[in-house]
One Martini backbone bead per residue (centre of mass of N, CA, C, O) as a GRO file, in nm:
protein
  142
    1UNK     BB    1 -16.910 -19.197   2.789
    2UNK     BB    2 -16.747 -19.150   3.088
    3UNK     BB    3 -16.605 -18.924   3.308
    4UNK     BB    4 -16.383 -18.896   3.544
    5UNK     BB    5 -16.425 -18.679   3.833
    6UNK     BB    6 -16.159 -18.510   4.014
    7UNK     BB    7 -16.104 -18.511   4.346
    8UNK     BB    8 -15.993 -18.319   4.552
    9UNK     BB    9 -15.743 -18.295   4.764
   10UNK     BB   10 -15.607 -18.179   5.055
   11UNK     BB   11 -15.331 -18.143   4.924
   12UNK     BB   12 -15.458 -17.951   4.671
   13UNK     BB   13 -15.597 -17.711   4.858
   14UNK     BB   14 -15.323 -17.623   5.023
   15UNK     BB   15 -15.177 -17.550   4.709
   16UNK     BB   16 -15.364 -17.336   4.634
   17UNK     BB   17 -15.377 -17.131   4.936
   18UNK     BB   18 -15.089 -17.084   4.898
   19UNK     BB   19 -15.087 -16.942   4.592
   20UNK     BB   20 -15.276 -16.703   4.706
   21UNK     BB   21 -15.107 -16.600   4.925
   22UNK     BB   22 -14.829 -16.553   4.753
   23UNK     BB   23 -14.913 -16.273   4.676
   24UNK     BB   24 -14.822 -15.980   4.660
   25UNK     BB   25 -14.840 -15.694   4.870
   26UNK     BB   26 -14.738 -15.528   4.605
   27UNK     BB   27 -14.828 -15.357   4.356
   28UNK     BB   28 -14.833 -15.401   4.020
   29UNK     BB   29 -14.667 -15.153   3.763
   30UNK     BB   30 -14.744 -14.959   3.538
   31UNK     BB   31 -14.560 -14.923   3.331
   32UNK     BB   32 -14.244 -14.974   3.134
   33UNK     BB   33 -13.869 -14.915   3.166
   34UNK     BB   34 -13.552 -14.834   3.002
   35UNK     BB   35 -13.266 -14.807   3.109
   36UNK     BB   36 -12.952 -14.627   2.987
   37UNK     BB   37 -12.655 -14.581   3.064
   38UNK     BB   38 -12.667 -14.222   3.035
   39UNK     BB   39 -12.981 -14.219   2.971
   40UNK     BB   40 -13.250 -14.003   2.923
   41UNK     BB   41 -13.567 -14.065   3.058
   42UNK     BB   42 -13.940 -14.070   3.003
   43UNK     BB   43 -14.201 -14.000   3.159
   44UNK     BB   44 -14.520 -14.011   3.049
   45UNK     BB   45 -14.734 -13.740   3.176
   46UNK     BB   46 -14.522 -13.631   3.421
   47UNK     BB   47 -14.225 -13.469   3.414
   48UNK     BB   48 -14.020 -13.685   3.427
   49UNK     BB   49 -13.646 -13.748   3.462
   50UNK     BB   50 -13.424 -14.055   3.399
   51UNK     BB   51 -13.051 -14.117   3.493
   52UNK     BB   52 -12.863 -14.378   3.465
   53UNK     BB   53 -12.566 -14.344   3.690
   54UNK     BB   54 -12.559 -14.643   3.832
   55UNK     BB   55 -12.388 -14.978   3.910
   56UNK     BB   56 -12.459 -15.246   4.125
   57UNK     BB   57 -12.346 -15.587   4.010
   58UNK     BB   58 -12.391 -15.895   4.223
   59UNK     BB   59 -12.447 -16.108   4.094
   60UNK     BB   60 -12.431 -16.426   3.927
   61UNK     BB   61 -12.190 -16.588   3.840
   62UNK     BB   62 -12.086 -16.760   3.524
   63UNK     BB   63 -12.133 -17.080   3.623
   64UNK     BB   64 -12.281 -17.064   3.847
   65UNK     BB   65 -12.429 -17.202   4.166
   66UNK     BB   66 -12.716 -17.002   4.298
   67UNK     BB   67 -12.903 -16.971   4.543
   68UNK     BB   68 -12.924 -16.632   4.495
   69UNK     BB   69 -12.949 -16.369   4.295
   70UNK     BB   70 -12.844 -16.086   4.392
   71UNK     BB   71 -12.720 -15.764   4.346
   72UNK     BB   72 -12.889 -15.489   4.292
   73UNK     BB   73 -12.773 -15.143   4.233
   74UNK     BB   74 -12.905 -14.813   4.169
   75UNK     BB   75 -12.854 -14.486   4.043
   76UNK     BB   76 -13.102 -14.212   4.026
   77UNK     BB   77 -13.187 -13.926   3.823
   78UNK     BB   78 -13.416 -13.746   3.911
   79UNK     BB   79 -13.612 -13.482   3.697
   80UNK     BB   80 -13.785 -13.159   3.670
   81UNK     BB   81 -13.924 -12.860   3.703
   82UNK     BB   82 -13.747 -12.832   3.891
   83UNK     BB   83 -13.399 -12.737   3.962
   84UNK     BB   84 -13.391 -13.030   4.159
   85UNK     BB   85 -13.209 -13.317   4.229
   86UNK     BB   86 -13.301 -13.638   4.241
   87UNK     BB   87 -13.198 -13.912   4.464
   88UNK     BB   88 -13.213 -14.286   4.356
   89UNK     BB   89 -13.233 -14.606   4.522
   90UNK     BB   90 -13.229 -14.909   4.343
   91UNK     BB   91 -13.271 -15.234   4.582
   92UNK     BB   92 -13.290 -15.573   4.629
   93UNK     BB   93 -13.005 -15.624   4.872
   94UNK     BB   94 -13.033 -15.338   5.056
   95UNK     BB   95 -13.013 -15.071   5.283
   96UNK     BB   96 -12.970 -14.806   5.048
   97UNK     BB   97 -13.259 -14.921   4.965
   98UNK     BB   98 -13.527 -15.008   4.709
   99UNK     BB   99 -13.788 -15.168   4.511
  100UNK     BB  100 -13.971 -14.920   4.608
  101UNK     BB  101 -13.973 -14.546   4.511
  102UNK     BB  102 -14.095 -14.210   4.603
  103UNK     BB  103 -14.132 -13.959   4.364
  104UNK     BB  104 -14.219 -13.718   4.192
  105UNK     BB  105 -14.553 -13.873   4.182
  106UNK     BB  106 -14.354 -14.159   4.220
  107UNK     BB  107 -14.374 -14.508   4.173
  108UNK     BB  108 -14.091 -14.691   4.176
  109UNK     BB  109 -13.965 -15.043   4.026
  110UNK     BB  110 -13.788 -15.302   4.037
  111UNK     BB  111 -13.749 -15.529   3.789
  112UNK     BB  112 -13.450 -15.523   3.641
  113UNK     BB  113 -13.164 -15.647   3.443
  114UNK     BB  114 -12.941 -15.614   3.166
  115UNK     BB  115 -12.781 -15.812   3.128
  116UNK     BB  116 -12.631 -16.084   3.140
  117UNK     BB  117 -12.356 -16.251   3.299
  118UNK     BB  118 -12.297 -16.435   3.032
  119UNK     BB  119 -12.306 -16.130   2.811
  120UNK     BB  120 -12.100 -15.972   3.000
  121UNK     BB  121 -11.840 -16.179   2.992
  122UNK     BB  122 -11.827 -16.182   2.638
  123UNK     BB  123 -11.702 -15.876   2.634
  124UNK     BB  124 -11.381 -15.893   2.778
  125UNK     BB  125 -11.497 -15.687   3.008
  126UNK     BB  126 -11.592 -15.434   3.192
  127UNK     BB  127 -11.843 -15.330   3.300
  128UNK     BB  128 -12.061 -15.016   3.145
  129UNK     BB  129 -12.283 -14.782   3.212
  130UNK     BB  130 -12.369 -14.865   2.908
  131UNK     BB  131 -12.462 -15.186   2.889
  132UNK     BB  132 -12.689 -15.124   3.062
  133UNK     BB  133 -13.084 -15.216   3.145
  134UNK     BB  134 -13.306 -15.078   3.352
  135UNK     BB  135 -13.606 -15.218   3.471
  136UNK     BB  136 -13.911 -15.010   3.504
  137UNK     BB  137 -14.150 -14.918   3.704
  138UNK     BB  138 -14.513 -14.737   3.712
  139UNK     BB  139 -14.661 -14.468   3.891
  140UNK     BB  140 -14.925 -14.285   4.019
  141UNK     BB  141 -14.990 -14.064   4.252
  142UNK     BB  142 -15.257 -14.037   4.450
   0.00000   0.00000   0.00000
């Protein structure tokens, strides 16, 4: 028994090419970490420690369809071996922000937000940034 095997049509080959297309111009940072607000986290092999000090959660509140992500934007205090504090916004839809910033020999890109806008709901009160957990990848810069 033989199968026949599928030629592809020009409209496969076309969405094929789209797909390679679309790969990210930035590349993807290894490895992840996740900041809980107010509590410093080390990047090992850094000497980097980041704080996150603030979060504004934008996104999608829950039960709407929403065409758009909706905005986080958060404010991170690094720390080095120099004494001072340097602050840097990761956010993905803001003008004083951006998803990937570099600093104290390090790019930082933003990940995610946890919990869910319908986990933070069921709360039954306002978010603290205590309750967030920001998801941050990293490289070093070379």
């Amino acid at each position: 028994m033989r199968l026949a095997l599928a030629t592809p049509t020009l409209a496969t080959l076309a969405l094929i090419g789209l797909a390679t297309a679309a790969q990210p111009l930035t590349p993807k940072l290894h490895p992840e970490i996740t900041l809980i607000g107010g509590e410093a986290q080390v990047i090992p092999d850094s000497g980097v420690t980041l704080l996150l000090t603030k979060v504004d959660d934008a996104r999608c509140p829950p039960d709407v369809e929403c065409y758009w992500e909706g905005m986080i934007r958060a404010e991170i205090t690094v720390l080095t071996t120099k004494p001072e504090l340097m602050q840097i916004v990761l956010c993905n839809l803001c003008d004083d922000g951006q998803g990937l910033v570099t600093v104290a020999g390090l790019t930082i890109g933003l990940v995610g937000l946890a919990p869910s806008t319908e986990e933070l709901a069921k709360l039954g009160r306002a978010p603290l940034l205590t309750d967030y957990a920001l998801t941050v990848n990293y490289a070093q810069v070379e």
